[in-house]
C-alpha positions in Angstrom: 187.0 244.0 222.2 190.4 243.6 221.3 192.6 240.7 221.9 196.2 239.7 222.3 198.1 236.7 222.1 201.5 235.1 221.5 201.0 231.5 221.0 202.9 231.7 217.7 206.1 232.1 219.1 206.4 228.9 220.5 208.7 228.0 223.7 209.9 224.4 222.9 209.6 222.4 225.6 211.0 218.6 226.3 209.1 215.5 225.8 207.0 214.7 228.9 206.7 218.4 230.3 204.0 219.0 232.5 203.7 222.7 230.6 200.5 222.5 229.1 201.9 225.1 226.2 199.4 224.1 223.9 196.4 225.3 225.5 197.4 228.8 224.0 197.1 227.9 220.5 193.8 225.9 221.3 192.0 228.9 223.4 192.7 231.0 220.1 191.2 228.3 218.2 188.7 227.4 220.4 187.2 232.0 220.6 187.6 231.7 216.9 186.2 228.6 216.3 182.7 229.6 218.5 182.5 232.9 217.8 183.7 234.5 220.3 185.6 237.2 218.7 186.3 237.5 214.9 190.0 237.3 213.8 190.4 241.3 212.9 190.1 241.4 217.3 193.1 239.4 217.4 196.5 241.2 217.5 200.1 239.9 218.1 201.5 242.5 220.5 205.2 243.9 220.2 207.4 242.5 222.9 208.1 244.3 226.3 211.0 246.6 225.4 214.1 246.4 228.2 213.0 249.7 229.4 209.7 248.4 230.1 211.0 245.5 232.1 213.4 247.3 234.0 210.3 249.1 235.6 209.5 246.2 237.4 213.0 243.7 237.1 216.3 244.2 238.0 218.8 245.2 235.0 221.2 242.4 235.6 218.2 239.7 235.5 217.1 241.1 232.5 220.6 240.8 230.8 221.4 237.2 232.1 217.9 236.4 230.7 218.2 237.9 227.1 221.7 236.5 226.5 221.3 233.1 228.1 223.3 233.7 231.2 221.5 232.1 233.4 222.4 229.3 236.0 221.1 226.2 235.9 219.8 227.0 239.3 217.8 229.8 238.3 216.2 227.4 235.5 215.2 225.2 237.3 213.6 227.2 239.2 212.1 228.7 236.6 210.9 225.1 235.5 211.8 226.1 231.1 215.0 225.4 229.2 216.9 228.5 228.1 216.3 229.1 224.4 215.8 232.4 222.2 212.3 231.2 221.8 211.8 231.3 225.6 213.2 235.3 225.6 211.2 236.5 222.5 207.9 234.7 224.1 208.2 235.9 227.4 208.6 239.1 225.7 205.7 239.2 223.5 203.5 238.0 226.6 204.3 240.6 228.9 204.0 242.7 225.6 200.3 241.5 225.4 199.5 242.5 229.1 200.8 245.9 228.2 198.3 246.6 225.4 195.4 244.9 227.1 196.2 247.7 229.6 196.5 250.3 226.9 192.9 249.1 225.3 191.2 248.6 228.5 191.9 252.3 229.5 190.3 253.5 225.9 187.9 251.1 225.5 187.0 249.2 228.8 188.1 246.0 228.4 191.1 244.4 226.7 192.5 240.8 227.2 195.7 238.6 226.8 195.1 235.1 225.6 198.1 234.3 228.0 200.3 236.1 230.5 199.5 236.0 234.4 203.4 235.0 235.1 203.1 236.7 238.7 205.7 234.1 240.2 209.2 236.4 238.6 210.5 238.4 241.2 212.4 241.1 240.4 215.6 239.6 240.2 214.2 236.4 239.7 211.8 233.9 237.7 210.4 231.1 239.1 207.2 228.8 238.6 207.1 229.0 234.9 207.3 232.4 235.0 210.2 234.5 233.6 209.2 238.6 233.6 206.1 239.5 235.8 203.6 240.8 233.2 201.2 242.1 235.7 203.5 244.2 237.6 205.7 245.6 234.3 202.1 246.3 232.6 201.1 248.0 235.5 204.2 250.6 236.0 203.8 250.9 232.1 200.5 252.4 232.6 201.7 254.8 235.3 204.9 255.7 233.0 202.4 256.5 230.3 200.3 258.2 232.7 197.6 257.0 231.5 196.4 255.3 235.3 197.6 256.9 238.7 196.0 254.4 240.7 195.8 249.9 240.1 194.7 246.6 241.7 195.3 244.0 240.8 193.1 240.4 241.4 194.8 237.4 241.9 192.4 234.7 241.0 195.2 231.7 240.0 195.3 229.2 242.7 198.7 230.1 243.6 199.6 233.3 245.5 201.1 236.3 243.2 204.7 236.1 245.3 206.6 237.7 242.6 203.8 240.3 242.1 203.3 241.7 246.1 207.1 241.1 247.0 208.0 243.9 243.8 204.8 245.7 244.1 205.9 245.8 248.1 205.4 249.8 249.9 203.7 250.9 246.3 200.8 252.8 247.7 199.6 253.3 243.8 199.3 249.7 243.4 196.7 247.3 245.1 197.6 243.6 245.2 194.8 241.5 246.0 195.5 237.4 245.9 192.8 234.7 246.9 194.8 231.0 246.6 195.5 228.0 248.1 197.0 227.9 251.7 199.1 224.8 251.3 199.9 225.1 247.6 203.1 226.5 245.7 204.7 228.7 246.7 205.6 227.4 250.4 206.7 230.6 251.4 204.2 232.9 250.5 204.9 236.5 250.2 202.6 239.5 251.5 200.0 241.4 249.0 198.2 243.8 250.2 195.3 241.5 250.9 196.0 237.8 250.6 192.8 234.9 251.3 194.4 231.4 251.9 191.8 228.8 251.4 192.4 225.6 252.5 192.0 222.6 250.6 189.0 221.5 249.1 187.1 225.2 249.2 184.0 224.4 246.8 182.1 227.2 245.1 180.1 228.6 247.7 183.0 229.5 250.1 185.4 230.5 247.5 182.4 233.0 245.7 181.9 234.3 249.4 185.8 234.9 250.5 186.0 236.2 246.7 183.5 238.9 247.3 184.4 239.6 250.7 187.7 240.5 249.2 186.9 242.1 245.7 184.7 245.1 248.4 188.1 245.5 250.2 189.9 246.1 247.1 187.8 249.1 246.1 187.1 250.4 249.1 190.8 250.6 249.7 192.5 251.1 246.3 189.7 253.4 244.5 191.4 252.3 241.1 191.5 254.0 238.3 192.3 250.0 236.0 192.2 246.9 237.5 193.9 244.0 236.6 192.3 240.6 236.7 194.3 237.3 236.8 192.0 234.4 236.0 193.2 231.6 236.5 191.6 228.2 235.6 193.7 226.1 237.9 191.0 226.4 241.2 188.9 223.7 239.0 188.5 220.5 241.3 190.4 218.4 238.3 193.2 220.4 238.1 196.8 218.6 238.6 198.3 221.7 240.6 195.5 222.8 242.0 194.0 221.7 245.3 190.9 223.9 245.4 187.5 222.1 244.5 185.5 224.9 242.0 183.6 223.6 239.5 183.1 225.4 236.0 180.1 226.8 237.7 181.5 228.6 240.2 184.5 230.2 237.8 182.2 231.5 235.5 180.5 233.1 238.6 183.6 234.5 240.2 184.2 235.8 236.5 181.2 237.8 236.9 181.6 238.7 240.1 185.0 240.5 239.1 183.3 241.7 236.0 180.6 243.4 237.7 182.4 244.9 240.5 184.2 246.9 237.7 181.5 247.6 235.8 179.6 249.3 238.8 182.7 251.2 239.6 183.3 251.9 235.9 186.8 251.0 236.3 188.1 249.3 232.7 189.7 245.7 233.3 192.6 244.1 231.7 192.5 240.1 231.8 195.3 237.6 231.7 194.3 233.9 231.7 197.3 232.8 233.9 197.8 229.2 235.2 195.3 226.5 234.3 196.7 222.6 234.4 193.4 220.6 234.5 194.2 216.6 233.9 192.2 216.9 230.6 193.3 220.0 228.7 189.9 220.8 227.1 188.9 221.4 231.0 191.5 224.6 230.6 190.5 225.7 227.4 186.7 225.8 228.3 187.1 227.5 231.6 189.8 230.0 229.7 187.2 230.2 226.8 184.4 230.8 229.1 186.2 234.2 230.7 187.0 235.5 227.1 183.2 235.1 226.2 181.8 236.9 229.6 184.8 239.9 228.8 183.4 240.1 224.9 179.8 241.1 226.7 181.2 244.0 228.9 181.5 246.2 226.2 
């Protein structure tokens, strides 16, 4: 299994942020450390090229973002500082979306130790998120015509907006979001299946929905690569969360998603996306947890 990851180029953040841009760095450390993979797995992808990115974001976002242009509105909304760290990272992540794609259509599975930034709109970022990885990897793949047909899962606890509002009237591209119902964003966008939860869903009901909705996805998409979001911030102790899962019950809707594709024998491609638990080892082991249950697919 080959893995990607960008925590070296480092985003620097002010003191007190509630980024947790560490856990990166220790999920690397942490599938190293145990085993998980061996360090000639690990590759540091080359960054989304402007032609890539224009698949999916508008050419004048692009530009304000790679020459610092950008209003102080559309930081904050964004939630990072400007810097040429932020560009070149952002970059490289949606970078490592693109070759887990690239791998998990020769090999079955690939993964990206980060990405999952499915809160950029086209013209926009927004919610720590600067270029949408899921849905430039995804047009890549089509480009390259090495897929015709995608879905993608949502698993974070927040909806994909950015992801179904560009993906929006794409036939070739299945969006598929389970989240929160009252959690960011307030104005939700519409995929082309969306599963609000209300607060305090608990394993069982989640796993259920989950399932429920993972069916309608190939039933209705019959894709030819999927691409699975999998997020840690559902965990009960998360600080942005709002949804009650225990580790337990992610490692099962991990194999859920897992074995849906392997039935199918449709190849995956697996960002970790958000994941803000209170203590950041929390994160890390859920995060960990997905890596080692993606290293036994092949």
């Amino acid at each position: 299994m080959r893995v990607f990851y960008s925590d070296t180029f480092v985003l620097p953040l002010p003191p007190g942020h509630r980024f947790p841009m560490e856990k990166y760095a220790l999920l690397r450390e942490r599938v190293l450390n145990e085993g998980i993979i061996t360090s000639d797995q690990l590759h540091i992808p080359e960054p989304a090229s402007v032609a890539e990115l224009s698949r999916a974001h508008a050419p004048a976002y692009i530009e304000r973002v790679l020459n610092g242009q950008l209003t102080s509105a559309e930081l904050r909304r964004i939630g990072f500082p400007w810097s040429p760290q932020m560009v070149e990272r952002s970059r490289r992540s949606v970078g490592a979306t693109i070759a887990a794609c690239r791998v998990a259509l020769s090999e079955g599975v690939g993964v990206n130790l980060a990405g999952g930034t499915h809160h950029a709109f086209s013209d926009a970022g927004a919610g720590y998120c600067v270029f949408n990885d899921t849905a430039v990897a995804a047009r890549a793949m089509q480009a390259e015509g090495r897929a015709r047909r995608i879905a993608i899962i949502d698993c974070d606890v927040h909806q994909g907006d950015g992801t179904a509002a560009i993906l929006a009237g794409d036939e070739t591209i299945f969006t598929f979001s389970i989240h929160g119902a009252n959690n960011f964003p307030f104005r939700k966008q519409q995929s082309d299946l969306d599963i609000a939860l209300p607060d305090a869903t608990s394993d069982t009901a989640y796993l259920d929905a989950l399932e429920w909705g993972v069916r309608q996805v190939f039933a209705s998409a019959h894709p030819d690569l999927v691409i699975y979001l999998a997020g840690a911030d559902p965990y009960y102790d998360d600080r942005l969360g709002r949804l009650s899962l225990t580790k337990a019950g992610l490692a099962e809707r991990d194999r859920l998603v897992f074995t849906f594709c392997r039935a199918a024998g449709v190849p995956i491609a697996i960002t970790m996306a958000g994941g803000y638990a209170r203590q950041i080892v929390d994160t890390v082991d859920i995060h960990a947890h997905t890596v080692a249950m993606a290293a036994m697919l092949r």
